[in-house]
N, C-alpha and C positions, 0 to 999 in steps of 0.2 A: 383523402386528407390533403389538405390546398397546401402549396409550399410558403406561402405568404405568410410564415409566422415571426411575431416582433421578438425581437432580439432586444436580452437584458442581460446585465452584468457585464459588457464593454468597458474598459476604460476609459475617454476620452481626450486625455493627453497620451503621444507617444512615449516607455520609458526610455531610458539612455539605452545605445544599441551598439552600439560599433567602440566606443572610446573604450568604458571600461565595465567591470563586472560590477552588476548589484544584486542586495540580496533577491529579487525579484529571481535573477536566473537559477536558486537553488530550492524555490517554491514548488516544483515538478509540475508547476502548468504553462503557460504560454510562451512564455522566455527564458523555461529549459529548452523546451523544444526546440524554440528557435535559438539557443547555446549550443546545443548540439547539432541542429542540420547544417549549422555557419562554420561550424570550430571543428570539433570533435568526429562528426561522420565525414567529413570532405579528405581529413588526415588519416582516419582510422580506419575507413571503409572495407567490410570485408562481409562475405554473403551473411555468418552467423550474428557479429555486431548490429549487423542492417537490421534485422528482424526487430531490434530495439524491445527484447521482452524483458523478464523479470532475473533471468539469467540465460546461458549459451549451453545450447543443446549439441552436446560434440559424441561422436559413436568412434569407440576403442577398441579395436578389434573383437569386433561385434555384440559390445557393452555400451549401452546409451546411457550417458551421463548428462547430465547440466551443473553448470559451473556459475557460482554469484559472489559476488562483489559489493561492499559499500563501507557506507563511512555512517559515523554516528560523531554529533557533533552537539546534542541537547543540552539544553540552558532552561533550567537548574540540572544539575547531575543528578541529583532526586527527585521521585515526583509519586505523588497518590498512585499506589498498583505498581510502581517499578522503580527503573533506575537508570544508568547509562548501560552498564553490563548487562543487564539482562533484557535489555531495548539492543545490543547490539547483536544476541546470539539468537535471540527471537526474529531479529531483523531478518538476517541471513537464512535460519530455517523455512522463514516464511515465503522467501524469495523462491526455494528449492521447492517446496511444496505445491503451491502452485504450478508450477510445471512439472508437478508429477514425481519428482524426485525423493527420495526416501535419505536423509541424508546419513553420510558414511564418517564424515571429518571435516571439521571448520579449524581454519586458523585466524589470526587474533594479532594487530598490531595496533600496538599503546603511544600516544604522540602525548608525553606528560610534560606540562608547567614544571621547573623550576621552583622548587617551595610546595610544590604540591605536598600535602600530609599519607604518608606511608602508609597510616590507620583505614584512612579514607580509599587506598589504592588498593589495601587488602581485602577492604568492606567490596568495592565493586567489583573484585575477582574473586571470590566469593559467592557475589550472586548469578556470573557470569557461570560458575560452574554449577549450582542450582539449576539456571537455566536450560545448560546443555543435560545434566543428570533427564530434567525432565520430559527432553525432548528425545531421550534414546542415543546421543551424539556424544563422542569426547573431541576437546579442543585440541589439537594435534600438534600445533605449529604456532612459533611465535615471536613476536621483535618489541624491541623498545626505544623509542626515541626520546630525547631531554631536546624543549626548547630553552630560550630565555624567557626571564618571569616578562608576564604579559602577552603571551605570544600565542595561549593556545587554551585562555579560560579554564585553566585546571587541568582537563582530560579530554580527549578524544579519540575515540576506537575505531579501526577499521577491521570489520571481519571479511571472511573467505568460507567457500562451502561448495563442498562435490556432493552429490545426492544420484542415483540410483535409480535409471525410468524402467518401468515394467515396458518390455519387448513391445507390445502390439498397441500400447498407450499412444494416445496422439491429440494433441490439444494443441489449440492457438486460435487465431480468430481469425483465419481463411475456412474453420470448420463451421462456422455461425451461418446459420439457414433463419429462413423468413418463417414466425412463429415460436422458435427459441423462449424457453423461460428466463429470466431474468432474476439468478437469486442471491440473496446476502445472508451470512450464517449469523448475524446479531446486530445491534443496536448501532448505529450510526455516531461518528466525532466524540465518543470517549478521550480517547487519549492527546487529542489536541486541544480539549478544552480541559483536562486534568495539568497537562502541562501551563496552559497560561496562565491557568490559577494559578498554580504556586510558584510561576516567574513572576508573577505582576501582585501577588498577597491579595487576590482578590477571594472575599470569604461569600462561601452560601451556605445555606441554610440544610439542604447533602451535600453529603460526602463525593468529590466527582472524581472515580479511579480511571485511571488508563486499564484499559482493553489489552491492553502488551502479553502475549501469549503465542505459544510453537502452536502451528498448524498443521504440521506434519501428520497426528493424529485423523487430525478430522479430513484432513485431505484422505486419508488412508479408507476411512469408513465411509465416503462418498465414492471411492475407485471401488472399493468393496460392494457397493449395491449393486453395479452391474447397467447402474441409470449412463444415460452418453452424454459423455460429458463434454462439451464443446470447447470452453476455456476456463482458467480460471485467474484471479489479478487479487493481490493486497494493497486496500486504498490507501494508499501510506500519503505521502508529502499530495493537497490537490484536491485529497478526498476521492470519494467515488464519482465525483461531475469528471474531474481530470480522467480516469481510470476507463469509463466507459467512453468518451473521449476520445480516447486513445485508441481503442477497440474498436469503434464505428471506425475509424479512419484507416485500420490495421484489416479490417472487413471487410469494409464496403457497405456498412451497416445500416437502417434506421434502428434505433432503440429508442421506445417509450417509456417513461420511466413512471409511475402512478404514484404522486406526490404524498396522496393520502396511506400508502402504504408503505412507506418507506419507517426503519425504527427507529424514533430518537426517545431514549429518555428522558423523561419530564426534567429531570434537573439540568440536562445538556441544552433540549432546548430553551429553557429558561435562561441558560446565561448565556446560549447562544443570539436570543434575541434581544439581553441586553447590552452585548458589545458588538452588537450589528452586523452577527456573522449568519452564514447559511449553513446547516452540518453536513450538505451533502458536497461542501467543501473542505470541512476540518477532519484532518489526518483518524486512521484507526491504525492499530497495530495489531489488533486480533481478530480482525475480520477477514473472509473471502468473500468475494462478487465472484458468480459463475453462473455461466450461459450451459444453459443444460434444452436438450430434447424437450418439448412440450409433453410427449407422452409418457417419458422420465422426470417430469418432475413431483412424482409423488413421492416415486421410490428413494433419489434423491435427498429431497427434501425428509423424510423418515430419517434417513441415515443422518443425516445433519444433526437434527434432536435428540436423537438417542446419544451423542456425543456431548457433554458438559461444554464447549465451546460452542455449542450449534443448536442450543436448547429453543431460541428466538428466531432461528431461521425462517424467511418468507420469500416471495414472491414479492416483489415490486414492480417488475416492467415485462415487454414484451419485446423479442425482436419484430418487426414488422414488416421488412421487406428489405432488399441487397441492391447496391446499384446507386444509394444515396447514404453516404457517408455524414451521418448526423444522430447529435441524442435531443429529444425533446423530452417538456416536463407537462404533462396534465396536471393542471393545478385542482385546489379544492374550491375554488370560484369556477370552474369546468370551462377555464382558459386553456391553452396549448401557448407555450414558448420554446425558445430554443433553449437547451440547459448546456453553456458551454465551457472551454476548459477557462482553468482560475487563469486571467489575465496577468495578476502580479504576484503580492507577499503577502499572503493573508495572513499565513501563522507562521512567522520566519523562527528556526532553529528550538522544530518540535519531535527530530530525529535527528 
């Protein structure tokens, strides 16, 4: 394969870099990263942060645990398939699940608007407990903060989560060999294209839900196969361009990605192509991408299916060889480009 392939999706103008923050840095593609190698690693630097995964793999006297973190900040607080609460406790599980974690207890702080309505506070702690009900998890721990009105769009959540790695589990992507399957458990930019619709009142013709769902399950009956499992990531903020991305670069990776096999739902791509997005950049909340054993990916992949989250699971790409840190995209014109991470703000404040 010739290294000479054209590069698309660049931006052309530099954004702001040094003055101040824009939404562009909270995107999870090219100016997080560089938010964090400038800001955030230089100050906080420490062997398990470095590793920059999904959460911090810490060992308790001789209990291996992974620890996560985030914020939930979505605009509208409702949205087709979910809401902020139960986008926030799905967050957190999903971060744990991918690396293996079985979780044990998530805590939970409320940053609430002034005038916010109490109905409405009850409605999304409520679904947040649905959420955790579903995932096997109670929420343990908890804070409240009041801004001034104007200060914080109503609500915003940050969750917390310790999760449980089975002894002899080992995942990340220093495990990724040349040949690697390439799999996704379902359909591609659900939930970022559920979200814009109902921030922006744009109507189609379906119904387009968020994907927002605990993984924890279906991680479990994929570790249950017995398939090797190399890594695994939830394409959240970036999409799966950002996520493998991230992987090659965390690897040392080639990944090929086979464009024609990739899943989008006919109503996603439809309105993906009419507001001139790519989905293999629009956020998912119930998806996994995982690099599995070539020889394991039957078994794998079974497991997936047989799980009501993993019914669509496939194969899309291949690892191809170690030593050249890049994702390429085979198109359905049987081009090769480079597929690379989101430059700016494609779907700003869709988690």
């Amino acid at each position: 394969m010739t290294d000479k392939v054209p590069s698309a999706g660049s931006c052309p103008i530099d954004a702001p870099r040094d003055e101040v923050v824009v939404l562009g840095h909270g995107s999870g593609g090219r100016l997080t990263a560089d938010l964090v190698n400038r800001v955030f690693l230089p100050a906080l630097s420490n062997p398990i942060l470095d590793r920059l995964e999904d959460g911090a793999g810490i060992s308790l006297s001789g209990t291996r645990i992974v620890f996560s973190t985030d914020a939930f900040v979505v605009k509208p607080l409702r949205f087709p398939g979910g809401d902020i609460g139960s986008l926030a406790v799905n967050g957190t599980i999903n971060d744990l699940a991918v690396m293996g974690g079985q979780p044990v207890g998530l805590s939970a702080a409320f940053i609430l608007e002034e005038g916010f309505a109490i109905e409405d506070l009850r409605d999304f702690t409520r679904s947040m407990r649905a959420a955790a009900d579903r995932a096997g998890v109670a929420i343990v721990a908890a804070d409240t903060k009041v801004v001034d009105h104007g200060k914080a769009d109503g609500l915003y959540i940050a969750t917390s989560g310790i999760g449980v790695v089975p002894d002899k589990l080992c995942l990340g992507p220093e495990q990724i060999k040349p040949g690697d399957a390439l799999l996704v458990s379902g359909p591609l930019g659900d939930h970022g294209i559920a979200v814009m619709s109902a921030r922006e009142g744009f109507e189609f013709q379906t119904a387009l839900v968020s994907d927002s769902a605990p993984l924890n399950g279906l991680v479990s009956s994929m570790l249950a196969s017995g398939g090797r499992i190399r890594c695994m990531r939830d394409p959240t903020r970036g999409g799966v361009a950002t996520i493998l991305n991230e992987l090659a670069r965390s690897g040392v990776a080639e990944i090929v990605v086979e464009d024609a096999r990739v899943p989008v739902r006919d109503a996603v791509r439809a309105a993906c192509e009419i507001l001139g997005l790519d989905p293999l950049y629009v956020a998912c909340e119930g998806t996994i991408v995982a690099i599995v054993a070539d020889e394991d990916e039957g078994r794998v992949l079974g497991a997936m299916r047989e799980h009501p989250l993993g019914a669509h699971a496939c194969r899309i790409g291949t690892v191809t060889a170690t030593g050249k840190a890049r994702v390429l995209l085979h198109t359905a014109l049987g081009t090769t480009r480079y597929l690379e991470q989101l430059s700016g703000s494609q779907l700003p404040r869709i988690c």
